[in-house]
C-alpha positions in Angstrom: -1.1 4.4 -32.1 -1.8 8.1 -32.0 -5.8 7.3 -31.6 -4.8 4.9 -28.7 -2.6 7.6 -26.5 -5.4 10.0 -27.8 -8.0 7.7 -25.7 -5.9 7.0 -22.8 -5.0 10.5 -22.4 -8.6 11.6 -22.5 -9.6 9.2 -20.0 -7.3 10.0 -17.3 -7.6 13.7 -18.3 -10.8 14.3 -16.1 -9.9 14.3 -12.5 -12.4 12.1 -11.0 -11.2 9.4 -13.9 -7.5 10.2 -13.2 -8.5 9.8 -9.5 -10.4 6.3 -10.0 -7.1 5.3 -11.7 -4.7 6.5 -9.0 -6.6 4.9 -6.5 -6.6 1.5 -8.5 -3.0 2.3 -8.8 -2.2 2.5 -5.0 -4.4 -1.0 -4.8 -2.5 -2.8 -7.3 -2.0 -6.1 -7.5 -5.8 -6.0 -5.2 -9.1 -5.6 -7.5 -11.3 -3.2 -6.0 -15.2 -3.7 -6.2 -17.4 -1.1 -7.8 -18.6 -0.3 -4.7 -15.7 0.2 -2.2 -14.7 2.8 -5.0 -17.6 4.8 -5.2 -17.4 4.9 -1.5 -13.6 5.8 -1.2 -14.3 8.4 -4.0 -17.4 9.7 -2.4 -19.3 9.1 -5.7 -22.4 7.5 -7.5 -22.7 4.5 -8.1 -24.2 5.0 -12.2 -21.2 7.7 -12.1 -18.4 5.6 -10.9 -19.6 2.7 -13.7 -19.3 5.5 -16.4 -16.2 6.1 -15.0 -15.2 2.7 -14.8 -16.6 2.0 -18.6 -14.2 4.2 -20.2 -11.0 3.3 -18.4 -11.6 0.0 -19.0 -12.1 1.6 -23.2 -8.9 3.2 -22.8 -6.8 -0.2 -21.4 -6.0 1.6 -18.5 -8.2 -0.8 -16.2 -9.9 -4.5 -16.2 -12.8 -5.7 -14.8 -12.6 -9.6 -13.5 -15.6 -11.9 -11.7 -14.9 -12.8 -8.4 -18.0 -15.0 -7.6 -20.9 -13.1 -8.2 -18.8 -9.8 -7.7 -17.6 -7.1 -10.3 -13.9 -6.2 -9.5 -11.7 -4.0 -11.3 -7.7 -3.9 -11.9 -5.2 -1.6 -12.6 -3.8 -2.5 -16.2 -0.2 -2.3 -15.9 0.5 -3.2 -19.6 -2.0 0.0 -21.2 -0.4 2.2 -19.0 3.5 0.8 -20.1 1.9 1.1 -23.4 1.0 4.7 -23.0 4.8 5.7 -21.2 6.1 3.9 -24.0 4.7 5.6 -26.8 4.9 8.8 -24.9 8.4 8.8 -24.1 9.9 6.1 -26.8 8.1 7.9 -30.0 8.1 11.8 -28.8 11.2 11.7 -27.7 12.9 9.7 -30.5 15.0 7.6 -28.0 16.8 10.7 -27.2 18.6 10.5 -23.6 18.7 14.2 -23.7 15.2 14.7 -23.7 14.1 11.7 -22.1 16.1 10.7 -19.3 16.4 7.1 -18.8 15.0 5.5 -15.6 17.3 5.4 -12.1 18.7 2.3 -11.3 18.1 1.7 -7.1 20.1 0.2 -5.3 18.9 -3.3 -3.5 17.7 -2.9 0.2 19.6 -5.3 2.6 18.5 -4.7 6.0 21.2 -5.0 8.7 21.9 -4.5 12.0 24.4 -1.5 11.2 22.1 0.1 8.8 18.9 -0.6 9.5 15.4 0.2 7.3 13.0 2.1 8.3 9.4 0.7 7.8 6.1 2.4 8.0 2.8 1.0 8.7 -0.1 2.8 7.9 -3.5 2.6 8.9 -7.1 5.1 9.2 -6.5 5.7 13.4 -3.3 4.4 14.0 -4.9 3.1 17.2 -5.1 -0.9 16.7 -3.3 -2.9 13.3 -1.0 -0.3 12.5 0.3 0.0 16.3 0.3 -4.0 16.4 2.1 -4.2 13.5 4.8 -1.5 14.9 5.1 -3.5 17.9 5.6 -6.9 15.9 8.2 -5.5 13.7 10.7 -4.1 16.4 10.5 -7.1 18.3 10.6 -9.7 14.9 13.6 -7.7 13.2 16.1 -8.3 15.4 17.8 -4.7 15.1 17.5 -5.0 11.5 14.8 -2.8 11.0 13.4 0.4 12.5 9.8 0.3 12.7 7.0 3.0 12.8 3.2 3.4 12.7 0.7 6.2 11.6 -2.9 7.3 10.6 -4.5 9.2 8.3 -6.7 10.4 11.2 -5.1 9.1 14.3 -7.3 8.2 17.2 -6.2 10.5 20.3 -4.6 7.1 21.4 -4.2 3.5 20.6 -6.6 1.3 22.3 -6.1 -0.2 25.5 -7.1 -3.7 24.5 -4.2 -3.5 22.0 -1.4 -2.5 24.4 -2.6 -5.2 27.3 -2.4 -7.9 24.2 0.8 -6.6 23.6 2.3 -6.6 27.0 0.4 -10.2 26.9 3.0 -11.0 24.0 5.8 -9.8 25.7 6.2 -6.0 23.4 7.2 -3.2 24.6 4.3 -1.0 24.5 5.9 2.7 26.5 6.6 4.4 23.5 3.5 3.4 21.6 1.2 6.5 20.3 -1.4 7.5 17.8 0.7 9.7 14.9 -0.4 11.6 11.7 1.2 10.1 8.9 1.9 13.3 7.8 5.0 14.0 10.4 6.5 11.2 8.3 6.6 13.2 5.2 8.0 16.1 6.7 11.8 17.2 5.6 12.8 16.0 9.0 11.3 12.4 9.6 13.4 9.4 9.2 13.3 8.7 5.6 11.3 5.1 4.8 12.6 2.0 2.8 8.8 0.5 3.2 5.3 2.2 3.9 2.8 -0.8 4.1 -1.2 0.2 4.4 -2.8 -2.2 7.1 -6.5 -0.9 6.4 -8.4 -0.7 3.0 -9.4 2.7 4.1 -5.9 4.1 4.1 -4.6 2.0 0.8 -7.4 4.5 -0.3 -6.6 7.9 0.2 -4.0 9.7 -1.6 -0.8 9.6 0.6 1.8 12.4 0.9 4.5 12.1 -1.5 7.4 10.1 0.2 11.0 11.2 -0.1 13.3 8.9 -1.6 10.3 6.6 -2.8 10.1 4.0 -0.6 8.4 0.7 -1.6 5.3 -0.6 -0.8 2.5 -2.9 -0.9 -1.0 -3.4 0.7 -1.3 -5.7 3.9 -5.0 -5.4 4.7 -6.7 -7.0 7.5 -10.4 -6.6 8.8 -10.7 -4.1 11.5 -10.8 -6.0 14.5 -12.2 -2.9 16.7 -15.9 -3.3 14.4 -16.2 -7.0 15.1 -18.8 -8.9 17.0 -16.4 -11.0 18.8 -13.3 -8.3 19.5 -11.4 -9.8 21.9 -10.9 -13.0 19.0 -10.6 -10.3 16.3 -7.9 -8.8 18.0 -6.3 -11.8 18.1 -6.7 -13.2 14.9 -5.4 -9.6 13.6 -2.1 -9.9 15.7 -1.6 -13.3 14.4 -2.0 -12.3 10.7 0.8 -10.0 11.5 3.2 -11.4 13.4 2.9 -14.2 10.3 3.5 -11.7 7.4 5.9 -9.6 9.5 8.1 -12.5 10.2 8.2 -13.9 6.6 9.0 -10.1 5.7 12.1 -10.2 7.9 13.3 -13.6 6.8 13.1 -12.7 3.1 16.3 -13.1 1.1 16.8 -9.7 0.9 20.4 -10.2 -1.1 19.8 -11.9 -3.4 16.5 -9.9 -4.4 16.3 -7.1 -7.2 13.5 -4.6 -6.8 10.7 -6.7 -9.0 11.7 -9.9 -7.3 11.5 -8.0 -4.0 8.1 -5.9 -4.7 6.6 -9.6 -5.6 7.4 -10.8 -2.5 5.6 -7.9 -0.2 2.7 -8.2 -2.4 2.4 -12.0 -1.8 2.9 -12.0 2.0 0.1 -9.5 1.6 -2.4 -12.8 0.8 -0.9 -14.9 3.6 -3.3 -15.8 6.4 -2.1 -16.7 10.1 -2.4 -19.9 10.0 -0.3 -20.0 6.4 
């Protein structure tokens, strides 16, 4: 046991490793190919595989064919493992010096209490705002929805807001924001932060008060594609789909696993499913 934390430890203990893992972390249940993380990490290729070699030593990480693609996976169970030991073994058990994990409290949105959710995206310009948009309209006062970037565009784009308007949103108090006024001591404090871009399920994030939960909802970015005014489309339907199976989830009868399941699931779903 001791040579296993002794590896583990030693992997994540240099910070581009440690930063590989965090970044598989924020991606989970998604595997990431080699090369989207060499890019997000601003690294090597050869470097990133040596990288990638020992984790996956350690247990801390998988790697899994897709096709004729190399992907890689966060492994939940080495990193339990490594807690475990840790925290089970050092501490003998001992609630004094260990203290035993919170129990939250289920969220059940409603009308007189609703949650805040955040949607997160590079710009902050197109998916994100759509998403926003979709929300506030789709949860029926039950929710409270907002939208930021990681480097917001001066202004969302104007073929978003005429689609909107098309749709019948409300589109005048639609903006570019930094996600970092939602982090700040005064923002609204958020029940759900869900990235709508690879890019920004990237990046390290602020670190959210009252730790919201979260999941990855990535969509292609329609404002790169040959055919925009389709792409723009295609991306509104994707969302309005997974945005309208969000708000009809059973959120009462759902514990926190059950829930965090079900985000990461509509996070697969297509328009048309």
């Amino acid at each position: 046991m001791e040579i296993e934390i002794t590896s583990q430890l030693s992997a994540l203990a240099h910070p581009n490793r440690l930063a590989l893992f965090r970044l598989l972390m924020r991606r989970y249940p998604d595997a990431v190919p080699a090369g989207e993380i060499a890019t997000a990490l601003a690294q090597k290729a050869n470097t990133v595989s040596s990288y990638l070699s020992t984790l996956s030593s350690a247990g801390l990480i998988r790697a899994e064919r897709q096709g004729t693609s190399l992907l890689y996976r966060a492994q939940l169970e080495g990193l339990r493992s490594l807690f475990d030991d840790l925290l089970s073994d050092c501490c003998y058990n001992r609630p004094d010096i260990c203290q035993p994990a919170v129990v939250q409290q289920p969220l059940v949105p409603r009308s007189d209490h609703p949650l805040n959710v955040l949607f997160l995206c590079t710009g902050n310009s197109a998916r994100s705002i759509m998403a926003e948009a979709i929300l506030q309209k789709e949860g029926d006062g039950r929710f409270r929805a907002y939208s930021a970037g990681s480097r917001p565009s001066p202004a969302p784009r104007p073929e978003v807001l005429d689609l909107l308007q098309e749709k019948g949103h409300e589109t005048n108090g639609l903006r570019s924001k930094d996600l970092t006024a939602f982090s700040a001591g005064a923002a609204p404090q958020m029940d759900f932060i869900f990235t709508v871009c690879d890019h920004a399920a990237n990046e390290d994030c602020p670190t959210w008060p009252g730790q919201p939960m979260s999941a990855h909802w990535g969509l292609p970015d329609p404002v790169k594609a040959t055919a925009p005014d389709l792409a723009y489309q295609q991306t509104y339907e994707a969302l309005r789909n997974r945005i309208r199976n969000f708000a009809t989830l059973p959120f009462e009868s759902l514990d926190r696993i059950s829930l965090q399941h079900q985000l990461d699931d509509i996070g697969r779903l297509t328009s048309s499913a």
